[in-house]
N, C-alpha and C positions, 0 to 999 in steps of 0.2 A: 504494500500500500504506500501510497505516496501523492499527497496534494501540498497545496498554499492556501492560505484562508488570513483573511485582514484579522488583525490584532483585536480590534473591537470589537468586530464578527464574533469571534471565538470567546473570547469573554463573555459576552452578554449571553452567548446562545449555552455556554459550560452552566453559568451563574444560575439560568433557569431550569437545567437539568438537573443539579446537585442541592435545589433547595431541602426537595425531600430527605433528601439523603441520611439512612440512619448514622448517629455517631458511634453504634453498636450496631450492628447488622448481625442478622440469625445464622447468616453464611458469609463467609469472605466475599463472594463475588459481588455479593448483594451490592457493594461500598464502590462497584465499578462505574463508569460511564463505557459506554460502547459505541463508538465513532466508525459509521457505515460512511465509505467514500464509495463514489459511483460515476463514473467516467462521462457520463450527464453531466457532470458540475456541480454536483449537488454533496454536500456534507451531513450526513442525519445522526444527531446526538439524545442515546435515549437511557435513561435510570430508570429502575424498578427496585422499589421492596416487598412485594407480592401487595401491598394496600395500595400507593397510591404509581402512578409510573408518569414520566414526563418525557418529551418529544419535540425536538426541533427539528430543521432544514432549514440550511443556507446556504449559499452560493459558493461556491471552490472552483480550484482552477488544479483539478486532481488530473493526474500522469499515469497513475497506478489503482485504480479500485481495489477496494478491499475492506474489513474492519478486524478492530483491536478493542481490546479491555482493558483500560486504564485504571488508577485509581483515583475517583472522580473529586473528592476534594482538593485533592494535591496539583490535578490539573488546575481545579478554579483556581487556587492562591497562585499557582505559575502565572497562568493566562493575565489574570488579573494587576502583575506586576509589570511584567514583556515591555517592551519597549515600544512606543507603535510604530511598527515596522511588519511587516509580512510574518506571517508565520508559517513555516515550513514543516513539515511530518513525513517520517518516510520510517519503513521498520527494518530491521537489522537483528535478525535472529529472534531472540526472547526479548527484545528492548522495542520502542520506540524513540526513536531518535528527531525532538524537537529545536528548530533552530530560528530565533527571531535575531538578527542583525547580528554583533557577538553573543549574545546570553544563547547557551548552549545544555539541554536535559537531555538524560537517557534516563527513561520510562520503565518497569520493568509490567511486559502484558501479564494481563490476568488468563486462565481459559475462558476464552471463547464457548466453548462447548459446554460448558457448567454453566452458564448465564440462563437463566429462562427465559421463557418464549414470553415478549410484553402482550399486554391486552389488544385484541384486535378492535381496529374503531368502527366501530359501528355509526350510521347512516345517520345525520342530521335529524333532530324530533320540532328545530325551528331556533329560532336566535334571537338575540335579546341585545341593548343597544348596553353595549361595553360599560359607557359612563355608569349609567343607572343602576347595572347588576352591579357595577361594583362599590356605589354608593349605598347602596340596600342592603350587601352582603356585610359591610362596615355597620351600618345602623342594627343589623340586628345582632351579628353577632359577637357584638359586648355583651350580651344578656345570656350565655349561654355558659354552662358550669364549668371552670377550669379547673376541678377535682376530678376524685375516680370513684370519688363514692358511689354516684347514677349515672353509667357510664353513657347512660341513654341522651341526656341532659346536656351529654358536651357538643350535640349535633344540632344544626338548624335543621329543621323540616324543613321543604319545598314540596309544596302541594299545587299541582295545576290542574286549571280546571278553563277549559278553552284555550283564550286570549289572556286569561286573569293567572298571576304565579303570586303566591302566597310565600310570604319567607318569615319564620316565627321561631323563636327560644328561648329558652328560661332558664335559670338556676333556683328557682322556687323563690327568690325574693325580688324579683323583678320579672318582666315578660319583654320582648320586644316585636313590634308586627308592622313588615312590611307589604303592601299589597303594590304592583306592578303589572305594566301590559307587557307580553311579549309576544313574537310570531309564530303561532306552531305549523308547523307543516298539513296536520291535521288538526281543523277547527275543534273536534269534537274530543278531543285530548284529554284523560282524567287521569292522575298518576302524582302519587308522592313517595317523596324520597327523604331519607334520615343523611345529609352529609356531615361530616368532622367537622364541627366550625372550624378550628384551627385550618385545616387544609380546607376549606372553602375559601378562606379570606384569605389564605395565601396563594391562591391559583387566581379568584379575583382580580389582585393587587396586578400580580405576577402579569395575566395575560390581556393588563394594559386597561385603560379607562377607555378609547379610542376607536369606532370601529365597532362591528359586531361580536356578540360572543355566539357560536353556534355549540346549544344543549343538544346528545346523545341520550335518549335517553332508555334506546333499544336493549343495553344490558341489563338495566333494571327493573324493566317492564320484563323480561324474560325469567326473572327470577336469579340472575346470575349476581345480583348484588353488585353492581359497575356503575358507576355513569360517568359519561366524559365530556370534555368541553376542548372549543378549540376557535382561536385567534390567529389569525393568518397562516404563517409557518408553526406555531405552538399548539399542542395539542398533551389537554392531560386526561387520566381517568384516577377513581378514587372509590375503595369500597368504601358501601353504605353499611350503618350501622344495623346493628338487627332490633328488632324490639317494636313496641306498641306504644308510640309518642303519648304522654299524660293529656287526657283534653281539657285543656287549661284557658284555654278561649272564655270557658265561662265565667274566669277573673271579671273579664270589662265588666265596667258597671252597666244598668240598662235604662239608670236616669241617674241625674247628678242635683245635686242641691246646689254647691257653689261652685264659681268658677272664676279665675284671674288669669290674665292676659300682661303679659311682662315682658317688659325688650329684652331678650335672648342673651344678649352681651355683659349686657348692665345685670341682670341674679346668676349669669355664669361667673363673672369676675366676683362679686359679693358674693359668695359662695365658698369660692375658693377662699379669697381672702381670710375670711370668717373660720372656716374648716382648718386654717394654721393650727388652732389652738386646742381644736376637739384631739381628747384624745383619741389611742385604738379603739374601735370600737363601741364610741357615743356617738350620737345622731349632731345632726343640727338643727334647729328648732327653727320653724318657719312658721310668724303671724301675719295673716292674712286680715286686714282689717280697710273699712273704707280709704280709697287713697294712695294704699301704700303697702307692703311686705315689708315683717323687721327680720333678720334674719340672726341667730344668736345660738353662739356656742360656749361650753364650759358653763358652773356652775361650784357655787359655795367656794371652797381652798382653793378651786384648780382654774389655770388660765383662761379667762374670759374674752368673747369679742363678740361684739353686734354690729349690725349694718344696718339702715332702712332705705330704700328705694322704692320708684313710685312705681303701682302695678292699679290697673281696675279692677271691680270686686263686684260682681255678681250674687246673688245669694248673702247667706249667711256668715259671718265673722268666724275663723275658724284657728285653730293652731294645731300644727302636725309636727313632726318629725321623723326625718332622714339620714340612711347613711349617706354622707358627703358622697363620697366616690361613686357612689351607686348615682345620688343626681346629676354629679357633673357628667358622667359620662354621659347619661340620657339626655342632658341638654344641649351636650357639644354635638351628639347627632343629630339635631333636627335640624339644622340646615336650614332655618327659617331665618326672619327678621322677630319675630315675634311667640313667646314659647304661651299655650294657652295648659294651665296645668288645671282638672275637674276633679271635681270631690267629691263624695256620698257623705259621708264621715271622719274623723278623724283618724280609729281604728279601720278604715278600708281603705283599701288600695285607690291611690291618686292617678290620674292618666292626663299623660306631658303629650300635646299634639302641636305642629306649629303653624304658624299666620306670617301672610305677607305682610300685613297691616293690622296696625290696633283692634280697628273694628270692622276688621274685614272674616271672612268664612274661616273655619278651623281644616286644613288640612288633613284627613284622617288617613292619608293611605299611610302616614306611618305614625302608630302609637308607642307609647313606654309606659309599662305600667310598672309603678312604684310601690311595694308594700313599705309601711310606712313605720317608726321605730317605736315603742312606747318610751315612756320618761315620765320619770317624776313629778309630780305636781299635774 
């Protein structure tokens, strides 16, 4: 084997094959990348850990087709230093032999033949406009449990149903729900799927804001537990989780008592600010009164801090409390100008929707629902 491939080519296209990459793999070869050159001009770089697997094409100016097993983090930190200058690959017995300008590697291959066979891709189910999914896949899945206790818990749901794709998840003290249009091949489309959040929002991120993302969603409708996505030359797959998602939708409330409407910026920053002083695991305490929201943490011995900013007030006068982290983050996602957060009660769960305008409509395709902290007094 033996191509040329540009410096940054090869970086960026290594970077997104080896994200998954275990730092313990089950089997040595697991920890390979496998670089197919094809006398086409084309380079295909693809990793597997038998969960999720990733796959690029790029353009080369190959002499020799052929492919190798490298060891795929060692290429990233190489590629990723090189000089930018052409990069050369050519194999030499049991090595491969890398050369950009002077900086000069010998490679030692992995077997070839021990590598498993990657997931075959299966047939487009429709596409979804890049930006969106990957702004959605961010909004929800903050909400989704980064423990191992319910291991059900660490995955978003994706439920579709036509044109309409549903994206939801929880760690039991928060939910999050996005609702979104995308294209399916077939209008009549019903089909949900349990993916990793963690590797949702990092294929998301990964295969770019820009552009369409086209969902596979034939492995999983098969029962083979797969589904894959793919971005121009990028293409990934990823098992789904197994199990019967909790139906927790019936958290939303189905009428609200109060309601406040707040610039986004302005209780994200007072918030934070305010949350310096909370310790581990105390809330922050938010009154809601004509006018205005006070916002106030610590109590008796321990370091104190209040804010007040102006919010409107619907309804009833009320006071709650919050874990800090748990609000900011649900505020930092809404992506609004204006955060609309509704109440039933003090002890029920609060739901943060956002507005373009003061007193303009509540945006519902995406919610955060807040379980709220008790305290004292």
């Amino acid at each position: 084997m033996k191509f040329r491939v540009e410096r940054d080519v090869l970086s960026e296209a290594v970077a997104w094959v080896v994200r998954g990459l275990s730092s313990r793999p089950p089997v040595p070869v697991l920890a390979g990348v496998l670089l197919q050159a094809d006398e086409q001009g084309t380079l295909t770089l693809s990793a597997f850990d038998y969960e999720i697997s990733a796959t690029v094409t790029v353009e080369a100016d190959v002499t020799e087709s052929g492919e190798v097993l490298v060891l795929g983090r060692l290429l990233a930190d190489i590629s990723r230093n090189l000089p930018t200058k052409p990069v050369e690959f050519s194999t030499d017995g049991n090595k491969v032999q890398l050369v950009c300008g002077s900086s000069r590697f010998s490679l030692i291959q992995m077997p070839v033949g021990d590598y498993p066979a990657l997931p075959t891709s299966s047939e487009s189910s429709g596409s979804v406009a890049g930006d969106v999914f990957t702004n959605a896949v961010a909004q929800v899945s903050i909400a989704a449990d980064r423990g191992d206790t319910l291991p059900i818990l660490t995955g978003v749901r994706v439920e579709i149903d036509g044109e309409k794709m549903t994206l939801l998840a929880t760690d039991r003290y928060r939910l999050a729900m996005r609702e979104l249009t995308w294209h399916p091949q077939d209008p009549s489309v019903a089909h949900v799927a349990l993916i990793p959040a963690r590797t949702l929002s990092e294929t998301s991120k990964a295969l770019g804001a820009a552009g369409s993302i086209e969902v596979a969603l034939g492995d999983a409708a098969r029962g083979e537990g797969l589904i894959g996505f793919e971005a121009g030359s990028r293409r990934a797959t990823t098992r789904l989780l197994d199990g019967e998602y909790p139906k927790v939708t019936s958290i939303f409330p189905n009428s609200v008592d109060t309601v406040s409407v707040v610039d986004t910026h302005t209780i994200l920053e007072a918030v934070r600010r305010v949350a310096l002083v909370a310790e581990r695991n105390t809330p922050v305490r938010l009154r809601f009164t004509d006018g205005q929201v006070a916002i106030e943490a610590g109590t008796g011995d321990d370091a104190q801090g209040s804010e007040a900013i102006e919010a409107s007030l619907t309804g009833p006068e009320l006071e709650i409390a919050f874990n800090p982290q748990f609000l900011i983050e649900g505020l930092s996602a809404l992506g609004t100008a204006f955060a609309r957060i509704s109440f039933t009660q003090p002890s029920k769960p609060a739901v943060l929707s956002g507005q373009s305008e003061m007193d303009g409509e509540s945006d519902e395709s995406y919610r955060y629902v807040l379980m709220p902290v008790r305290f004292a007094g």
